[in-house]
KERO-490204 format. One record per atom (N, C-alpha, C, O, CB): x, y, z negated. Coordinates in pm, whole numbers, plus 50000, padded with zeros to 5 digits. Last residue first. Glycine has a CB too. Layout:
N
XYZ
...
***
This chain:
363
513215084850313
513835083350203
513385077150085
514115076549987
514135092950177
511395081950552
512925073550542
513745078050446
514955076650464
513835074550669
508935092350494
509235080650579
510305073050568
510335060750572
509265083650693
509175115950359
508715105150304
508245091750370
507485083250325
507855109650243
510655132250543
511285130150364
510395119650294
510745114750187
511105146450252
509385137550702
510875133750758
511205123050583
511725112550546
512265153550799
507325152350587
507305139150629
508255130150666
508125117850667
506715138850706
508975177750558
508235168550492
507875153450465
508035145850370
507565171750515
509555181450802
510295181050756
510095170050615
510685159850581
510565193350757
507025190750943
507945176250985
509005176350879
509445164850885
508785176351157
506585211250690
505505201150729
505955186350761
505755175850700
504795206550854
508225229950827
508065224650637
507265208650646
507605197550604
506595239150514
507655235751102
508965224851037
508545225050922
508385212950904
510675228951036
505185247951152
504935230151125
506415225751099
506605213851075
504205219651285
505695275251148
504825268651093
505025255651073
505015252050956
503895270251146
507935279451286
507995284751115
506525278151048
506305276450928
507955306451096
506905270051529
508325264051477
508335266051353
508675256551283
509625269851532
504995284951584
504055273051524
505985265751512
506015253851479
502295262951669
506135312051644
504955310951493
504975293451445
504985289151329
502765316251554
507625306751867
508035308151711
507645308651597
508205307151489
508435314951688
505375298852001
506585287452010
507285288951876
507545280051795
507775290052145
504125322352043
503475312551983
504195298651942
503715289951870
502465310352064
506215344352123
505875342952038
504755332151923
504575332551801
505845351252063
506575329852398
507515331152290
507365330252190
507865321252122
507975338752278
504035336652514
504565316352467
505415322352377
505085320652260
505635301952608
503805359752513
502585352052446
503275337652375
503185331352269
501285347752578
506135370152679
505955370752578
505005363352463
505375361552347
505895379552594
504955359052887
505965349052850
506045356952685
506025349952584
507615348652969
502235369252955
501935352952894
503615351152897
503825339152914
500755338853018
502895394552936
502055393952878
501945377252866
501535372852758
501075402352932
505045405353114
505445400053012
504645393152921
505175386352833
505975407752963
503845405553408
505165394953390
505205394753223
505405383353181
506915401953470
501505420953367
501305407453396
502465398853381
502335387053349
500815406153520
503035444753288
501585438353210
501565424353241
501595416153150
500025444853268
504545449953470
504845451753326
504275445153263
504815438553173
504715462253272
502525460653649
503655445853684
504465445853604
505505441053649
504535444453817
501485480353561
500705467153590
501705459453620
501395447653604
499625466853701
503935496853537
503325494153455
502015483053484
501705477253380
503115505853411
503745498253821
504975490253765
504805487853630
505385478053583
506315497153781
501855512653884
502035501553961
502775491253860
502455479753830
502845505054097
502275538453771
501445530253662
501185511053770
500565501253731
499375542853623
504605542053894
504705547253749
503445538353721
503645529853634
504605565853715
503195552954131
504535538654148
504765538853986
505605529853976
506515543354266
501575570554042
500685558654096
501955548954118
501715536854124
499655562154252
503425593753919
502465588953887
502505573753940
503295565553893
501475597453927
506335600354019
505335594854046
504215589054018
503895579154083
505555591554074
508825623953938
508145619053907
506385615553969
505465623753969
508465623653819
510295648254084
510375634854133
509465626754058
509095618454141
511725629354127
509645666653872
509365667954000
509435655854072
508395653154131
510135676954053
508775655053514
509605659653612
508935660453779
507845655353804
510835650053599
505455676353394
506635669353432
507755665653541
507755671753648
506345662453414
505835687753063
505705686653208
506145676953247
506915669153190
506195695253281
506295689752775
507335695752820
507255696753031
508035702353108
508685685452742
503985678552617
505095693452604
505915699352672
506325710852655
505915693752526
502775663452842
501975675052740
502785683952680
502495695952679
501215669252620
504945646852829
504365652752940
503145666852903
502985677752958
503665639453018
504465631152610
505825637052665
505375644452699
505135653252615
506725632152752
501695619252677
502125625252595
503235635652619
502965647352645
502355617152523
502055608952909
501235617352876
501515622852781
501625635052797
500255614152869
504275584752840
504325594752955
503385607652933
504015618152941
503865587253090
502765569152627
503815577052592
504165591452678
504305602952637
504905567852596
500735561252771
500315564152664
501535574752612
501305586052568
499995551152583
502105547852998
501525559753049
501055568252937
500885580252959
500425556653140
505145540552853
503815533352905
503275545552904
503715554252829
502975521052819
508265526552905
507605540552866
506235533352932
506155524653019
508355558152950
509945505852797
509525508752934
508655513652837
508315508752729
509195498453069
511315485552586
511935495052635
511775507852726
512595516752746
512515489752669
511245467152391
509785472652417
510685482652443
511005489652347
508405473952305
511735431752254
511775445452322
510985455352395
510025451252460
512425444552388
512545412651929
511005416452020
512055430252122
512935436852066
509045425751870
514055403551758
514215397751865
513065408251962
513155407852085
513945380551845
511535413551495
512625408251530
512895401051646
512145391451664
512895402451448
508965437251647
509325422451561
511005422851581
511615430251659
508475404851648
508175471151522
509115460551671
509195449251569
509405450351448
511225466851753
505785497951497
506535486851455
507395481051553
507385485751667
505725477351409
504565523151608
505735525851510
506525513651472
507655514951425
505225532051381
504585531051969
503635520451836
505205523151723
506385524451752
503145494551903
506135544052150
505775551652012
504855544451926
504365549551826
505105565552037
505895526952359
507465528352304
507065532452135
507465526952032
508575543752405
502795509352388
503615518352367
505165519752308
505495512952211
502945523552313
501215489252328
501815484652446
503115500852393
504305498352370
500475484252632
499415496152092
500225486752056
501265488852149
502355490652096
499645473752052
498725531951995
498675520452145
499605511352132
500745515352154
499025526952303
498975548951857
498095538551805
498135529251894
497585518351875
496755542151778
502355564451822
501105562251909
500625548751851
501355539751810
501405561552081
504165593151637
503475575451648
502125578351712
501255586851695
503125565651470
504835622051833
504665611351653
504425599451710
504505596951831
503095614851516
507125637551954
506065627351998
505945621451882
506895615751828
506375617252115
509635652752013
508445660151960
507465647951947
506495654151904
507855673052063
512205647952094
511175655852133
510525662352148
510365672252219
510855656152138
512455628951877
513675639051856
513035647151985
513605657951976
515565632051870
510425608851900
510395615251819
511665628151777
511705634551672
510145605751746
512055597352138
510485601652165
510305612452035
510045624152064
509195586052157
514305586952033
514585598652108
512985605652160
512855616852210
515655593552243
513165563251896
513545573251823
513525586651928
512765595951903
514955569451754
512655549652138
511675552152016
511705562451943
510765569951917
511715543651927
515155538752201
513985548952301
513195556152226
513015568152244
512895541152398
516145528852007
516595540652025
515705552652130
515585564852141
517925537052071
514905509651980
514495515051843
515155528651920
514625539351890
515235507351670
515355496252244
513835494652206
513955504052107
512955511152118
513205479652155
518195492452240
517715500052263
516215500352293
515965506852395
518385502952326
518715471151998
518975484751982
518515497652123
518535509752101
520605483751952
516445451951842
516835455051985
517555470051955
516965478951894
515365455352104
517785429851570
516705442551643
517515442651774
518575437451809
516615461351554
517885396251461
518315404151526
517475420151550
516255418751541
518525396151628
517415378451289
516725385851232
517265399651338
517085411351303
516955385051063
518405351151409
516755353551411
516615370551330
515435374051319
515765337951292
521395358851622
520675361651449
518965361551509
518435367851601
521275383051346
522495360351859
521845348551853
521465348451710
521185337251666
522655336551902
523715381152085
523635379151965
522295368751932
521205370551986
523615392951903
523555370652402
524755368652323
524565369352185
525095359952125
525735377652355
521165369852415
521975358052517
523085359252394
523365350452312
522605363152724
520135398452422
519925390552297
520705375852314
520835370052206
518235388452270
522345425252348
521495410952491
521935403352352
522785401752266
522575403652721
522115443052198
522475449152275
521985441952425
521585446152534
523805451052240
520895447651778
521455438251902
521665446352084
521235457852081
520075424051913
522335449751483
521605451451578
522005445751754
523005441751813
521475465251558
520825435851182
521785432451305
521285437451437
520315433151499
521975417051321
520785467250944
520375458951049
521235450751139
522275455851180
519725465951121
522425485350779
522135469450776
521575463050868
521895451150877
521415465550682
522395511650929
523425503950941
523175485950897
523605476450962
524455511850851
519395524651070
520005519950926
521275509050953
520995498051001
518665511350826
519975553151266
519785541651253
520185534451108
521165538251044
520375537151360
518765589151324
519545579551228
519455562551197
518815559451096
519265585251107
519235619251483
518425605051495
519605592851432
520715589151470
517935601451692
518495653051433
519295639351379
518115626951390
516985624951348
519915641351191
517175673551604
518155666051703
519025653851596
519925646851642
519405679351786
515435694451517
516365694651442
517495686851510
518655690751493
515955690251318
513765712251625
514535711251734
516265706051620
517435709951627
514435729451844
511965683951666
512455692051751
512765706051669
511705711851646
511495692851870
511965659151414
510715670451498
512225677151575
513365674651535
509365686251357
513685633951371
513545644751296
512585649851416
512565642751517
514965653251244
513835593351305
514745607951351
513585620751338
512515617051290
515435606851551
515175562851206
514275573151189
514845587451264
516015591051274
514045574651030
514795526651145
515535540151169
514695549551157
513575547651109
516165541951296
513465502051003
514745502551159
515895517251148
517125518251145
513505506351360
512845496650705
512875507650809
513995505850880
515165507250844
512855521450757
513115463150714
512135473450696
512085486550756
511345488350852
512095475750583
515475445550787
513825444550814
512815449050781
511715443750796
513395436750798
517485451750520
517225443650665
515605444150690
514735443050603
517795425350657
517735483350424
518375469850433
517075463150536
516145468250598
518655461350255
516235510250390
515995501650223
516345485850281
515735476250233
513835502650137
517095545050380
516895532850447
516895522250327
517325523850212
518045530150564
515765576150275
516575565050265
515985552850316
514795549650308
516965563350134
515445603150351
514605600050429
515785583650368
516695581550448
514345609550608
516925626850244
515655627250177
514905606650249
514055600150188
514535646950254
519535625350365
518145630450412
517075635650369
516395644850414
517665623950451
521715610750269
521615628650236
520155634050303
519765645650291
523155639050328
521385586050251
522445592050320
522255606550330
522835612750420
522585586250449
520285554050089
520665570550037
521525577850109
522635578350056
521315571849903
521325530850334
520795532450189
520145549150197
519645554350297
522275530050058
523685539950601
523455532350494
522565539250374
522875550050322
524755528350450
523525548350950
523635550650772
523375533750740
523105523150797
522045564050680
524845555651244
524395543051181
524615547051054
525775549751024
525095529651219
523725580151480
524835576551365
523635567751312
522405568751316
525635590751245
523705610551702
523385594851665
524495592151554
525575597651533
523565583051811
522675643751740
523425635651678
523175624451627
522545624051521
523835640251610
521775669052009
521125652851913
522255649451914
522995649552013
519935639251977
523175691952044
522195690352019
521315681151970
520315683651902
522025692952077
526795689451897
525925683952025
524075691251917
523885693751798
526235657452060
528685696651702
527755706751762
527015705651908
526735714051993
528515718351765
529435674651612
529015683351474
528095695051602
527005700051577
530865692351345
530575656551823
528985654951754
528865664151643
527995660351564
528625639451689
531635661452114
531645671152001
530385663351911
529235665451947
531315689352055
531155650252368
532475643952271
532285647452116
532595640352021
534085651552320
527695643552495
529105652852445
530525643452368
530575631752329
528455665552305
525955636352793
526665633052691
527795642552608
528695648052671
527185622852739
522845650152840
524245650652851
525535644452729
525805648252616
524355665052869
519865651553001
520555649852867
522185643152902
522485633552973
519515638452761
516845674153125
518585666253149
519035662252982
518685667752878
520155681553232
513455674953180
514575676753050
516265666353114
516455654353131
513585666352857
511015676353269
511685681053355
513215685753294
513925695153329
510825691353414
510515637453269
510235653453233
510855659653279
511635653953355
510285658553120
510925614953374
509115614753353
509175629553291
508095634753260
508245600053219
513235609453343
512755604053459
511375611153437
510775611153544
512815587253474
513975608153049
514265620953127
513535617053293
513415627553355
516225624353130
513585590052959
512485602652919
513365613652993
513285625852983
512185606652723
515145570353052
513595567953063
512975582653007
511765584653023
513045553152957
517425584252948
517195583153119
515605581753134
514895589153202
518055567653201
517895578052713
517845589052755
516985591552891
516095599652915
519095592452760
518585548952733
516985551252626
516905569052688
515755572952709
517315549152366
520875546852867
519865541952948
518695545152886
517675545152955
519945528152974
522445558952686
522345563752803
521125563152858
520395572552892
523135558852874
522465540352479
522015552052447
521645562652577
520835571852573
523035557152356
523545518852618
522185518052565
521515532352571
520505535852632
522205512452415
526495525752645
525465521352801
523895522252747
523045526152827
525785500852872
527005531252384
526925545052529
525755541352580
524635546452583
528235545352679
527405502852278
526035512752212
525755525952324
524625530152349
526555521452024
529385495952459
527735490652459
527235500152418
526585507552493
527205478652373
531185515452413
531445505652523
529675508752572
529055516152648
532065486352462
531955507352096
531195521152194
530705520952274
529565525552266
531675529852246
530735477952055
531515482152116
530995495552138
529875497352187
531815474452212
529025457451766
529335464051879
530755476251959
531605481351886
528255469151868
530405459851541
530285446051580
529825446051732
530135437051810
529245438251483
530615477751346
531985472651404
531975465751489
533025462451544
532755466651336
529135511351371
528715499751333
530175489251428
530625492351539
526795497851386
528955546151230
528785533151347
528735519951328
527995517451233
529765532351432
530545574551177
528645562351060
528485558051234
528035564651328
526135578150936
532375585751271
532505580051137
531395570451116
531425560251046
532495590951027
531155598351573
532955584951559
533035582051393
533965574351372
535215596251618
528115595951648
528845598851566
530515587451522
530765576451474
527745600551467
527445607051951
527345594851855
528605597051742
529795599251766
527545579051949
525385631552078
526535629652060
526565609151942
525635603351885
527105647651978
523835653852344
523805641652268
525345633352227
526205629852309
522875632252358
522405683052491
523675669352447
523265661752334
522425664552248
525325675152396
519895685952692
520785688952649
521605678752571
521445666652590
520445698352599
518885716152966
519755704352925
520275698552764
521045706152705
520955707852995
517115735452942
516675724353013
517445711753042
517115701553103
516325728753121
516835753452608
517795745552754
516935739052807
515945735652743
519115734452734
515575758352424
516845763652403
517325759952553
518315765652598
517735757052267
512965742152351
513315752752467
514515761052490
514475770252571
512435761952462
511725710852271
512995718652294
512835731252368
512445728652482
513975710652369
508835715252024
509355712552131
510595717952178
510815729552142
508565714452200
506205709051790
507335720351854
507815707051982
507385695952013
509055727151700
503075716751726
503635705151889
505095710451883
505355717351981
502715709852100
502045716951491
502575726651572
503185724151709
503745732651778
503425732151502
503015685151383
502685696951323
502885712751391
503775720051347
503415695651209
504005663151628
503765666451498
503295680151501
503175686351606
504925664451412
501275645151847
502115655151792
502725657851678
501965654851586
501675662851800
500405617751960
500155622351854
501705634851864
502875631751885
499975608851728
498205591052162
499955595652145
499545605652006
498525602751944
500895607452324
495415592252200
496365582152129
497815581552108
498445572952046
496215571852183
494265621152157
494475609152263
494175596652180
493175592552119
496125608252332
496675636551916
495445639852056
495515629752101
496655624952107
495615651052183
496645644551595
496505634651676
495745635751812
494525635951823
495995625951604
499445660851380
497655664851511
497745651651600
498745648751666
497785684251672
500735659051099
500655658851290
499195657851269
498315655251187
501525642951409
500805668450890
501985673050918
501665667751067
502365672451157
503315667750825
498355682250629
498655674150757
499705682850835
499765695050853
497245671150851
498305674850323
498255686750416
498725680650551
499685672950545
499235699750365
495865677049978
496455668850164
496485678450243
495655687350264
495345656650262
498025674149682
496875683249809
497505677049959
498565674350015
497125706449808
500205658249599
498775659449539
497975668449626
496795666149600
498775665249389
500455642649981
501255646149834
499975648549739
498885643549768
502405662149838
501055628050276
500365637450191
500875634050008
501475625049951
498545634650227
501415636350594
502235634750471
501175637150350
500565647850339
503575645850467
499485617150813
499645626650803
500455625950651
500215615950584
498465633350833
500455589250985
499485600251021
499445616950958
499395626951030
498195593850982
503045578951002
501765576451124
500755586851090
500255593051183
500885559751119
506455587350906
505005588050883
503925585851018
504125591651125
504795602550821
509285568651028
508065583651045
506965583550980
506285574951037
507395586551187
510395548151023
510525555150887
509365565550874
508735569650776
511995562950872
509385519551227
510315530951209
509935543051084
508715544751079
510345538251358
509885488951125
509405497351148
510075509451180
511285510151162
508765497351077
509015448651047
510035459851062
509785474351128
509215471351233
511055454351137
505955441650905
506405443651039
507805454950991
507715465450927
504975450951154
503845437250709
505145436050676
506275433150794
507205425050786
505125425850578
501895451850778
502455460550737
503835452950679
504725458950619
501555468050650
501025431050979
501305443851049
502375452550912
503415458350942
499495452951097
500685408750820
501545410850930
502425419950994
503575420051037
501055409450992
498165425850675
499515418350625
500745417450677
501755422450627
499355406750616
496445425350904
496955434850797
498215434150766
499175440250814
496355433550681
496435396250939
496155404751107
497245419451000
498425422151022
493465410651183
495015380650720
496295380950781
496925392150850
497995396750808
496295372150861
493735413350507
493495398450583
495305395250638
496335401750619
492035400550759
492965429150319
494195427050358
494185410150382
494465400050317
495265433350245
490235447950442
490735438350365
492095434550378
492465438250490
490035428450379
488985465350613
488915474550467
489945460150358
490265461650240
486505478450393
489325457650883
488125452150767
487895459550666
486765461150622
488385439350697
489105462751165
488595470051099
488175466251002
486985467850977
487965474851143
492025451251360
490495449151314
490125454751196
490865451651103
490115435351299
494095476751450
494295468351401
492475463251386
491665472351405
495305471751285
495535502851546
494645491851620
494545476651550
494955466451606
495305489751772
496125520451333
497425510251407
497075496251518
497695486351556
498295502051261
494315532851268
495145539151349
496315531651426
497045534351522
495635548551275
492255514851159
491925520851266
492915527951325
492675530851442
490955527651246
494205504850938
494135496151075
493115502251178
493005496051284
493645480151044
494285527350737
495705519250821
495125514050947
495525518351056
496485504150730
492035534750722
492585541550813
493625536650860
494065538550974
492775552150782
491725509650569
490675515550648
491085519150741
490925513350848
490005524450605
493195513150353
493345501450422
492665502050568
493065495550664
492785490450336
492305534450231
493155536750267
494175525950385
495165527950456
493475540050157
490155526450127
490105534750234
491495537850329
491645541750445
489595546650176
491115506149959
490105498650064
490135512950146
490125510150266
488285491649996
492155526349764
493165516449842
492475510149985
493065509350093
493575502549732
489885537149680
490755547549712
491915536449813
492375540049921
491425556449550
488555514849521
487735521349615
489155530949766
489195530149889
486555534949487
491475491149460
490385499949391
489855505149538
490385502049645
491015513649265
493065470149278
492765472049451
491025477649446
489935471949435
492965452549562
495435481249085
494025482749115
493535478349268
493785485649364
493685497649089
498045488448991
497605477449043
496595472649068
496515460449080
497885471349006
497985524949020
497675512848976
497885501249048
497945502549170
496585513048947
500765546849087
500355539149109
499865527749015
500645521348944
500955537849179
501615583448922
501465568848891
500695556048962
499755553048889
500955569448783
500735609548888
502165603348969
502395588048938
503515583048935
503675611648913
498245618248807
499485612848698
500765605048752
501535597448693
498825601948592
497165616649073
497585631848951
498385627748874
499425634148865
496415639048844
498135599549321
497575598249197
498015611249134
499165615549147
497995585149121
499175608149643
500215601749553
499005607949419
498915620249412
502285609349567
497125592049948
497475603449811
498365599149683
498255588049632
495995607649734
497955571850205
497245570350064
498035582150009
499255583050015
497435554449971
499115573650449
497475567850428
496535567150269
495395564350232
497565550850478
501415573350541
500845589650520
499195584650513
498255590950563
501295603550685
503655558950444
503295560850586
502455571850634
502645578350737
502685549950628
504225562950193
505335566350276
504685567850385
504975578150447
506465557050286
501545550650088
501725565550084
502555572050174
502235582350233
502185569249968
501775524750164
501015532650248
501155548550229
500965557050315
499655528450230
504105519949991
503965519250089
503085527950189
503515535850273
503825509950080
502545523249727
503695530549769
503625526349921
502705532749973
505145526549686
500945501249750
500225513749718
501165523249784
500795530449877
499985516649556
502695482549689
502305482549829
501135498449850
500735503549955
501425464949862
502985484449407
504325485849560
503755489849714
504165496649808
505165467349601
501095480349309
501405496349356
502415499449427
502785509649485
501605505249256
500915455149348
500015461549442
500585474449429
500645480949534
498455460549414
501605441549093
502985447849218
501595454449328
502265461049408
504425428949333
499615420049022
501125424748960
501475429149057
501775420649141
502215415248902
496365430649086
497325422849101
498535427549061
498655439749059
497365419249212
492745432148988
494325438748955
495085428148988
494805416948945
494735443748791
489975437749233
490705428149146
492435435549069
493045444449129
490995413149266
488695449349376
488255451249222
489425445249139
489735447049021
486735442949180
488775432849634
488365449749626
488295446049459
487535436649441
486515457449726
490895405549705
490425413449711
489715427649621
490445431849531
490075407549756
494085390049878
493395399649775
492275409949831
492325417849925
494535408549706
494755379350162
493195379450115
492685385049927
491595384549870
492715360950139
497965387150009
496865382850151
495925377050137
496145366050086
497285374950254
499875392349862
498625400749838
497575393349937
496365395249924
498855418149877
502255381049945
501585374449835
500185380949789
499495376249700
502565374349717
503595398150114
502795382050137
501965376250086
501115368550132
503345372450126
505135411950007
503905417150038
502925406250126
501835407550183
504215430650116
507875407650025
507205400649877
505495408649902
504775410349803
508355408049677
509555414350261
508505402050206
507555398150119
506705389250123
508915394650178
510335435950266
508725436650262
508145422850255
506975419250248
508075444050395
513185434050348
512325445450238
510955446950236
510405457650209
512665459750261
514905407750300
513965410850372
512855416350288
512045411250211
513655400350447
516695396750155
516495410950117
515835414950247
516205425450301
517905419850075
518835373550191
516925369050128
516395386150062
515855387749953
516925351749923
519305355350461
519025368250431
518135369650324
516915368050336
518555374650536
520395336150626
520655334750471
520545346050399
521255348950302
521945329950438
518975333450873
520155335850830
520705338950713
521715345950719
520445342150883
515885335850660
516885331550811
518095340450758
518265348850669
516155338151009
514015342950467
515275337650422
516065334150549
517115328250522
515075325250327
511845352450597
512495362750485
513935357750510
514845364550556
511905360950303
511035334750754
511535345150797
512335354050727
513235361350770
510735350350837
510115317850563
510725312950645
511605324350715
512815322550728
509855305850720
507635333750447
508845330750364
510125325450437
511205327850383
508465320550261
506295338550630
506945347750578
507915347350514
508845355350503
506435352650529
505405308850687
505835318050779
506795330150736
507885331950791
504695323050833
503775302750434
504915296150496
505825302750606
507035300750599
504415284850550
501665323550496
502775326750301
504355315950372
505545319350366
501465311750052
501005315750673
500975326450645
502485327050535
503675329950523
499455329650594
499865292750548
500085291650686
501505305350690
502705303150708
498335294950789
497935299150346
499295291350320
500175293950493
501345297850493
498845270550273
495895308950461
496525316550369
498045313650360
499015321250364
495865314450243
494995290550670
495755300150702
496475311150611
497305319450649
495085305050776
496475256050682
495215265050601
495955279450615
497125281250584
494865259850404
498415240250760
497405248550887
496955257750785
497135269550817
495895238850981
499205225150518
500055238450601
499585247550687
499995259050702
501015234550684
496995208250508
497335215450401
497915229450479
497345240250494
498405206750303
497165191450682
496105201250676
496605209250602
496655220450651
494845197850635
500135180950618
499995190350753
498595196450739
498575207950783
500125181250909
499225166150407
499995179150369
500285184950491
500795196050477
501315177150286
497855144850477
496795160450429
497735171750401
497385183250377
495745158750260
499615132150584
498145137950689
497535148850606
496915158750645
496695124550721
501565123350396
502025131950478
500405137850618
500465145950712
503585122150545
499115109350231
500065118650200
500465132050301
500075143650302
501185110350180
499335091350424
498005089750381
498355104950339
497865113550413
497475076550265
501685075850492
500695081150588
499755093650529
499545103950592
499765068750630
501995070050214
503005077950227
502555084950375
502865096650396
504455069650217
499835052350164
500005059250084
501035073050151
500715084750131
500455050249974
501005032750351
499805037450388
499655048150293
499145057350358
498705027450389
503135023550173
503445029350328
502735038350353
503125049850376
503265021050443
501895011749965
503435022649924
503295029650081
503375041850089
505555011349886
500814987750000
500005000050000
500845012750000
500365023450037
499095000149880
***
């Protein structure tokens, strides 16, 4: 009976793993710890998933904090987050996923969860708010301004520098140029803006550089897989990557599951050194999240319009070969990306599982 027992066993502990709470909690945790990383800065926000409205959980005001950074929840009169998953949090859950296209529950379902424990960029999505709400962007469309639309007008050219002290060893100048070049080019193709490389980075117009932690901003990075980076309204020009990240250049060659794309975060960023806040349009450069390994390099008409609202646009620029190629954007990445990502969900899903069973067949 010892065998059939050990059948018998290993069948309900694969139901077991499907169940989507667990499903979930298995996934995250899998991801946290790759490459022997276990300071993946939002894992521990796993553990809230299908909490619900009334209830007190240990650490919810972490995640309270959170939404505040993003600009969805008021910082409390007594400067104090509850562990309450109170009236004020469910709204605030509200606006998270009507702005990040997300399904509309008011709950921290999977779909939620996911999203907010998605690597990111630092910007606020909607508006800053403190004890009085004061809004720091204007949302038109689905692209989004900040505060006053500023915008460059000092030039119709201008420089860009990388900083020779806060870099990173593991790439090559070499590479990080060719990237930084090529994230320039896509917003300069679609405006009527030049960008130039300088030698000088104390007195280029945008200054690149890889930090660490606490780097004099106000704006601190918090290690692997939480805030990617971040950069400033027009016409301040600092765009700041977090040095812990592995960042990547072709993914062929760097082979870390917890890899980023470096130029997916840099296009991103240079949208917001502009003028362009976070766009609600998943397909977009300006959606504020990127998975690990994930790229998202090609300007989508959501972004183009935007841009294009401050600054015009360029003369050579083609609309109708511009949204052609954006349909042939759509259709080449939309089912390989799909497999990718369903190949890697159900790998973090069902190894605990074979593994499992591995362990009670032949040991």
């Amino acid at each position: 009976m010892f065998p059939f027992f050990r059948y018998y066993l290993c069948f309900f502990y694969l139901l077991y793993s499907v169940f989507p709470a667990r499903t979930f909690a298995d996934f995250t945790a899998a991801t946290a710890s790759l490459d022997g990383d276990n300071n993946y800065a939002w894992r521990n926000f796993a553990r809230f998933l299908d909490a619900g409205k009334g209830r007190e959980v240990n650490g919810m005001s972490e995640l309270k904090k959170y939404l505040n950074r993003f600009g969805y929840l008021p910082i409390p009169p007594e400067n104090n987050f509850s562990d309450s998953f109170d009236d004020q949090f469910v709204s605030a859950l509200i606006l998270y996923q009507k702005r990040l296209g997300l399904s509309v529950t008011g709950k921290l379902d999977s779909e939620t969860i996911a999203s907010i424990m998605s690597p990111r960029c630092g910007m606020s999505d909607l508006i800053k708010i403190n004890h009085s709400v004061s809004t720091t962007i204007r949302s038109t469309r689905r692209y989004a301004f900040f505060n006053g639309q500023p915008r460059w007008i000092r030039s119709s050219t201008l420089t860009y520098a990388l900083s020779p002290d806060y870099t990173i060893e593991y790439l090559t100048s070499s590479e990080i140029r060719k990237v930084v070049r090529r994230s320039f080019s896509r917003w300069s193709a679609v405006i009527p803006l030049n960008f130039t490389e300088s030698s000088d980075y104390e007195s280029s117009d945008i200054r690149i550089g890889f930090f660490r932690g606490d780097h004099g901003d106000g704006e601190s990075f918090d290690g692997v897989l939480g805030i990617l980076a971040h950069a400033f309204s027009p016409e301040n020009g600092r765009l700041h990557l977090d040095a812990a990240e592995r960042w990547a250049v072709d993914f062929e060659k760097e082979k870390s599951k917890v890899a980023v794309d470096l130029e997916s975060v840099v296009t991103h960023e240079i949208g917001h050194v502009l003028g362009l806040a976070h766009s609600a349009v998943k397909e977009a450069v300006m959606y504020p999240s990127l998975s690990p390994r994930g790229k998202k390099v090609d300007l989508r008409i959501d972004d183009v319009e935007g841009v294009q609202a401050l600054y015009g646009s360029n003369p050579n620029f083609k609309l109708k070969s511009f949204l052609e190629s954006e349909k042939s954007i759509n259709n080449n990445s939309g089912s390989s990306s799909s497999s990718s990502n369903n190949a890697n969900f159900f790998f973090f899903l069902f190894f605990p599982s074979i593994f499992a069973c591995f362990l009670f067949f032949f040991l």
